[in-house]
C-alpha positions in Angstrom: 1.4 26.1 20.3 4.5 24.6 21.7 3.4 21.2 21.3 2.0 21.8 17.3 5.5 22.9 16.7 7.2 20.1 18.2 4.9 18.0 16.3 5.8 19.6 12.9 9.4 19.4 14.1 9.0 15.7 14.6 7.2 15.0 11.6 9.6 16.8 9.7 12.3 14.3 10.8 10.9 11.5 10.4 10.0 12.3 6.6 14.2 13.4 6.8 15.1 9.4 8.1 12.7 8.1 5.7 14.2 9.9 2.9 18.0 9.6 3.6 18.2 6.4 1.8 16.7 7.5 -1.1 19.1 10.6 -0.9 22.4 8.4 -0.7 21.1 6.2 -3.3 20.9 9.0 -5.6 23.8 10.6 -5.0 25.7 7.4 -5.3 24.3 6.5 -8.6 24.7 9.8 -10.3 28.2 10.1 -8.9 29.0 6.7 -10.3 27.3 6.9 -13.9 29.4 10.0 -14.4 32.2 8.2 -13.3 31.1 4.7 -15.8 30.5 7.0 -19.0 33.0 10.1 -18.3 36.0 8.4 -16.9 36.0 4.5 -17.8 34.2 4.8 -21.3 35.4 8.0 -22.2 32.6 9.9 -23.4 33.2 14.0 -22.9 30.1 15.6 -21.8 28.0 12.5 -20.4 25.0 14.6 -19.4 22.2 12.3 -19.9 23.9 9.3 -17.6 23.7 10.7 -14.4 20.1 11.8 -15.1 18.6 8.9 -16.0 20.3 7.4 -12.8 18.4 9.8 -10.5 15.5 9.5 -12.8 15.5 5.6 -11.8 15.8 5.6 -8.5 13.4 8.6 -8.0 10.3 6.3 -9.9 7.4 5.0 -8.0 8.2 2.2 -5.6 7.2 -1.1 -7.3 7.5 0.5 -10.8 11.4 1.1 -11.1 12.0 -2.0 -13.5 9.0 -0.4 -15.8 9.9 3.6 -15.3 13.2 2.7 -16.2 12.2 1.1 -19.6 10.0 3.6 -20.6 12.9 6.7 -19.5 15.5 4.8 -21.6 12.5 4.6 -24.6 11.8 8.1 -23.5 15.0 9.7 -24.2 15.6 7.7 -27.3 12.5 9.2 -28.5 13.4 12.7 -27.7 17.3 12.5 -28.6 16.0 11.3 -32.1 13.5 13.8 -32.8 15.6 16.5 -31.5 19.1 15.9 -33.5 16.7 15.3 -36.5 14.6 18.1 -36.0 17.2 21.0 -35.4 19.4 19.9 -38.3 16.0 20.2 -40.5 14.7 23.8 -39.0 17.6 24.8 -36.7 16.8 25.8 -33.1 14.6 28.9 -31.6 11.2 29.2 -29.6 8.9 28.0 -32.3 11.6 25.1 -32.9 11.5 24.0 -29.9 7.7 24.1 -29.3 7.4 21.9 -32.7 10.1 19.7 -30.9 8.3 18.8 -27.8 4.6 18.5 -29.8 6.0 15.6 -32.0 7.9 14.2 -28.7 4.3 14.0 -27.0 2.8 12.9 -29.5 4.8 9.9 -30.4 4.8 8.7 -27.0 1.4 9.1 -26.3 1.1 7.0 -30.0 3.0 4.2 -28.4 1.0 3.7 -25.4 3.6 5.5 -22.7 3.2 6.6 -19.0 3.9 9.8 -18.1 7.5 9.2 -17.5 8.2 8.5 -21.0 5.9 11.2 -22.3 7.7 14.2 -19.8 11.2 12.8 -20.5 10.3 12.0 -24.5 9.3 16.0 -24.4 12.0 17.2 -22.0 14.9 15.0 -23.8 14.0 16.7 -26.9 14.5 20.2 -25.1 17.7 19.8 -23.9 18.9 18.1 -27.3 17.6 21.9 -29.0 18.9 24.2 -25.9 22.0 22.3 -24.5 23.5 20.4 -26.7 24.7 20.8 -30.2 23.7 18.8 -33.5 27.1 17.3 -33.6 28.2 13.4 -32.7 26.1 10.8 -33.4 22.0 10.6 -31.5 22.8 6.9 -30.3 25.8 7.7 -27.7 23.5 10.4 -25.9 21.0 7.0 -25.7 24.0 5.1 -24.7 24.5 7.8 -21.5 21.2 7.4 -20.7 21.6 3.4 -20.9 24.3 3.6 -18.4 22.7 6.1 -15.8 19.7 4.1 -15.9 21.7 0.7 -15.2 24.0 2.7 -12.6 20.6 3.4 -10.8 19.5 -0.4 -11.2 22.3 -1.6 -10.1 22.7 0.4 -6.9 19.1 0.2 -5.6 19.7 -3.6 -6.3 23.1 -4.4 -5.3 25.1 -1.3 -3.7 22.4 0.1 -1.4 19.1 -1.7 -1.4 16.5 -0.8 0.8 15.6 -3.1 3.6 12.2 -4.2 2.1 10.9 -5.4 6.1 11.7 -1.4 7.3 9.8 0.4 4.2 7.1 -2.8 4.6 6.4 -2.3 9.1 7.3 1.8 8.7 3.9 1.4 6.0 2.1 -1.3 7.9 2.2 0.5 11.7 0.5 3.6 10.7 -2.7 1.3 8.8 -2.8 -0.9 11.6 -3.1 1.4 14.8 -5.8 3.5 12.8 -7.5 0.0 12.4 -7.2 -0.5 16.0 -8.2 3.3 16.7 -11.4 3.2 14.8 -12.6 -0.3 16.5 -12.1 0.7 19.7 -13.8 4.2 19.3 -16.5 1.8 17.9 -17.0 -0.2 20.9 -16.5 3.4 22.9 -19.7 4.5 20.9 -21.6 1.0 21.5 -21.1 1.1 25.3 -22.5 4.3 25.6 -25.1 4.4 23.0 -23.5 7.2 21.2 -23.9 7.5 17.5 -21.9 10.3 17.4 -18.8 8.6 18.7 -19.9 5.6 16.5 -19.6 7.9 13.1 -16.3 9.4 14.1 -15.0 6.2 14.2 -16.7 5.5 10.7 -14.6 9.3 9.9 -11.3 7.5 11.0 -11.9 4.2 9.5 -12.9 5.9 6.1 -9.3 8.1 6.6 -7.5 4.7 7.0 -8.2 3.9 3.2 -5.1 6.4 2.6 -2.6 4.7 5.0 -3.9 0.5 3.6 -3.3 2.3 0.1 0.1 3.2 1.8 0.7 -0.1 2.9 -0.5 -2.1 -0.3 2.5 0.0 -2.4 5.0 -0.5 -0.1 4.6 -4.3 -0.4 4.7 -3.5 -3.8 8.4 -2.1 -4.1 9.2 -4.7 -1.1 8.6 -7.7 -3.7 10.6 -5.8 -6.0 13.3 -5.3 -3.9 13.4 -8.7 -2.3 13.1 -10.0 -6.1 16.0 -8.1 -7.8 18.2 -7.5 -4.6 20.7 -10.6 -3.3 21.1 -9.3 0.2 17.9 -8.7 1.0 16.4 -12.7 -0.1 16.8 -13.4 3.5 13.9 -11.4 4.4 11.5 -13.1 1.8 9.8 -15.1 4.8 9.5 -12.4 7.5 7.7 -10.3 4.4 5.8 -13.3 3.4 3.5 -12.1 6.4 2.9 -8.7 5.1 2.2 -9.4 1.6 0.3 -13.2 2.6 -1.9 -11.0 5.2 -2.5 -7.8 3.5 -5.4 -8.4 1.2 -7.3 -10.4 4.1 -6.6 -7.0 6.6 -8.3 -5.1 3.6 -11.6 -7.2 3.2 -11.7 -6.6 7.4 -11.5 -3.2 7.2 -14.3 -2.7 5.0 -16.6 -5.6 6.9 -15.8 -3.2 9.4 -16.7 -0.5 8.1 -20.3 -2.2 7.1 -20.9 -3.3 10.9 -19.8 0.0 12.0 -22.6 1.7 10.1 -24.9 -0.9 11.4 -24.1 -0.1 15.0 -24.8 3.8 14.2 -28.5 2.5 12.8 -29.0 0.1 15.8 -28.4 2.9 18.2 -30.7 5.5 15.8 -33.3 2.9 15.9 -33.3 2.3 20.1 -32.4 -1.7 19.1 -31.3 -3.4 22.5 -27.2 -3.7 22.6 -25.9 -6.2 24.7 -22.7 -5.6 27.0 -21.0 -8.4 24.8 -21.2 -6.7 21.6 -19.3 -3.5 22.2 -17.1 -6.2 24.4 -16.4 -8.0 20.9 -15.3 -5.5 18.8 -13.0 -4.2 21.5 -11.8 -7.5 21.7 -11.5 -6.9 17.7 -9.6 -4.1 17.9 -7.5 -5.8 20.2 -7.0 -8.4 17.8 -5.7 -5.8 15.4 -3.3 -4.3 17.5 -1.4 -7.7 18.9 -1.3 -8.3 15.1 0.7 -5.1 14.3 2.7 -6.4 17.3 3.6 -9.7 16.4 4.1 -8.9 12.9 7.1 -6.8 13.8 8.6 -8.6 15.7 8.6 -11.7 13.2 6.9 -14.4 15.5 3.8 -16.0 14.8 0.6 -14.3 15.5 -0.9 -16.9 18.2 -2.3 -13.9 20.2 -4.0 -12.3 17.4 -5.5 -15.6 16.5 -6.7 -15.9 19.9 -8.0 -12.5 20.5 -10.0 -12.5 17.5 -12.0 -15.6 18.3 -12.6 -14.2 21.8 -14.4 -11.3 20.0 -16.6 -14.3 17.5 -17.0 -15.9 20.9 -18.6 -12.4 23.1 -20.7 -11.7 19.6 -22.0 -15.2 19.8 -23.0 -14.6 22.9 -24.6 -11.4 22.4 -26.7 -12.9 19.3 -28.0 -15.3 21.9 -29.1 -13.1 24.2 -31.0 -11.4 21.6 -30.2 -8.9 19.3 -32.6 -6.5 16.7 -32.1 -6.7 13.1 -29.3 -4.0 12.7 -27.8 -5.9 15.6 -27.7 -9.1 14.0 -25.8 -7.4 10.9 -23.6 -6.2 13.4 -22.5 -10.0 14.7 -22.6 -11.3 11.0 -20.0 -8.9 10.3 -17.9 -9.1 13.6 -17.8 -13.0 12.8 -16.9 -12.3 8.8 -14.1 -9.7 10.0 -12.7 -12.2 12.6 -12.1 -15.0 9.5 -10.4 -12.1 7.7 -8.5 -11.9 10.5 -7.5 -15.3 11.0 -6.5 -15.4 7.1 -4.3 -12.4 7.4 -2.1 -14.7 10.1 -2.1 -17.4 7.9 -5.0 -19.5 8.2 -6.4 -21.1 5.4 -10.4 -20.1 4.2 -12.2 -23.3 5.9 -10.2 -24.0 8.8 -10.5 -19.9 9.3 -14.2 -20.8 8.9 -14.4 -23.5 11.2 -12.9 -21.7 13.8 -15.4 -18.6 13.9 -18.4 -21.1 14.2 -16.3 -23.2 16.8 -16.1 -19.5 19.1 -19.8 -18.5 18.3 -20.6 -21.8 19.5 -22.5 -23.2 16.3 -20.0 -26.2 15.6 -22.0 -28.4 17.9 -25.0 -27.3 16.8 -27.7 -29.6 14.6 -28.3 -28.6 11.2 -32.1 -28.1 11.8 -31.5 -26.4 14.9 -29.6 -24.0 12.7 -32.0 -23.7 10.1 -35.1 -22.6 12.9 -32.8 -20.5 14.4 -31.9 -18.5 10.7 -35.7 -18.6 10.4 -36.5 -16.7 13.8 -33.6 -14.1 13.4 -33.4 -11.1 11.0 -31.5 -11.9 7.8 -28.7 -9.8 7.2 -27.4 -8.5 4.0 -24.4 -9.8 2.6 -21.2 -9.5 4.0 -19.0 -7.1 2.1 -16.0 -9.7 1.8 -15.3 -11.4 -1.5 -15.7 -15.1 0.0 -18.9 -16.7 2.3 -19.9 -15.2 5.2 -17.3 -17.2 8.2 -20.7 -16.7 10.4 
């Protein structure tokens, strides 16, 4: 009980660290667009500056550039249907319901998200409950112009976000759940427990939540590094994330196709040989020294080398004779371990070569090839986009 609470505790603040950033952002930019519209351009009541400023900085990482067009289209939407609407039937419930229908309405017309749609409806609002009919509808747009460059211009210039923080804070979680699953794999294997096997299928499966995770956070990283001066200089250490990302993606679900095989090997009494639990250890392995080197900037020679020790132990294990289930399960280690390489940078055929180099086939005769395809099972296609590295 002690330790669930400590957990909670801990968990608690590290979503606190991760969000203290965002916090001084915010409070900086709606501070500051007060301070631009109230103070330096003189308008009196500059309501809609500072919240178009937290608006920004408070849209979906990778999107800011877009959210913040469609709030600025939002509130011009809303500000003009709501000066013209409550000088032609005045303000009250039913006003204000009108109000918001034609506010949807038009933005849905147009093709909006629902950012301009809730601050189209909720612009209108405040136009009919806070504000009166007089001054003209454009400087109200005009507040929201500045909050929403205030907000640009300090996730971009005063306070951006180190991109290679938000990018490994996304990527470490992914990765050791990669590396979890493959060795509970292998646990499973050794043992000849399908059990084991389809919990790590459970965790792999729960991993899709933490890739989706990573995949946005590279996202809003690009867009960082992009708009932000000070943080250019990370554009190679990040080139490694967002290079080896979509490769790490295709692994994960070959994985999660030889994982399934393994659990119907074992179900079916096929013969597992002590290499091919040894290779996707070496697998997981692979994964892990990749989350390692990745962090610490340096390229990934041990990953590259741990993965082709795990082609090399399947290629062994397909020698010594494997069932048909088993021989999926090599076709995929050997596909996952190409992924692999790509995700540290190698390109498609020497990542190719490679594989067949460890399994041992790069020596090999065409025809002896060819008689040895004929006298082992098929198996189905690998769930990667490219060839089959095998």
């Amino acid at each position: 009980m002690i330790s669930g609470a400590r957990d909670r505790i801990g968990a608690a603040a590290t979503r606190a660290r991760a969000g203290l950033m965002l916090a001084v952002q915010a409070g900086l930019a709606a501070g500051l667009a007060w301070y631009v519209a109230h103070d330096l351009i003189g308008r009196p009541v500059p309501f809609f500056a500072p919240v178009a400023a937290v608006i920004t900085l408070g849209s979906s990482a990778g999107q800011r550039m877009r959210r913040t067009a469609e709030l600025v289209l939002g509130v011009a939407v809303g500000i003009g249907l709501g000066d013209g609407l409550v000088i032609l039937l005045g303000t009250g419930p039913w006003q204000i319901g009108v109000m918001v229908l034609f506010a949807v309405l038009v933005a849905t017309t147009v093709g909006g998200g629902a950012p301009l749609i809730v601050q189209s409806a909720s612009s209108a609002v405040l136009v009919a409950t806070l504000t009166t009919s007089t001054g003209q509808p454009w400087t109200r747009f005009f507040d929201a112009l500045v909050g929403g460059g205030i907000g640009l211009a300090v996730m971009t210039v005063l306070l951006p976000i180190n991109p290679l923080s938000v990018v490994r804070r996304a990527a470490d979680p992914a990765l050791r759940a990669f590396t979890a699953g493959l060795h509970e794999a292998a646990l499973g294997l050794s043992d000849g427990d399908p059990d084991v096997i389809q919990a790590a299928l459970t965790r792999l499966r729960s991993a899709e939540g933490t890739f989706a995770a990573f995949r946005t956070a590279i996202d809003a990283a690009r867009e960082n590094v992009a708009f932000a001066p000070a943080r250019w200089r990370a554009r190679g250490a990040l080139a490694q994330y967002v290079e080896g990302a979509p490769q790490l993606t295709y692994a994960l679900r070959n994985v999660r196709v030889m994982i399934r095989r393994a659990q119907v090997a074992l179900n079916d009494r096929e013969r597992v040989p002590e290499m091919l639990p040894a290779s996707v250890r070496h697998l997981g392995d692979a994964v892990e020294l990749l989350r390692m080197e990745w962090s610490r900037g340096v390229e990934p020679v041990a990953t590259r080398e741990r993965a082709l020790r795990a082609a090399a132990e399947s290629g062994r294990a397909y020698g010594t004779g494997v069932g048909y289930s088993g021989g999926v399960v090599v076709a995929q280690i050997r596909t996952s371990v190409a992924d692999l390489l790509r995700a540290t940078g190698v390109e498609y055929a020497e990542a190719t070569r490679q594989v067949r180099a460890a399994v041992g086939w790069q020596a090999r005769p065409l025809g002896a090839r060819r008689r040895t395809a004929r006298a082992r099972p098929v198996p189905p296609p690998s769930a990667s986009p490219e060839p089959d590295a095998g």
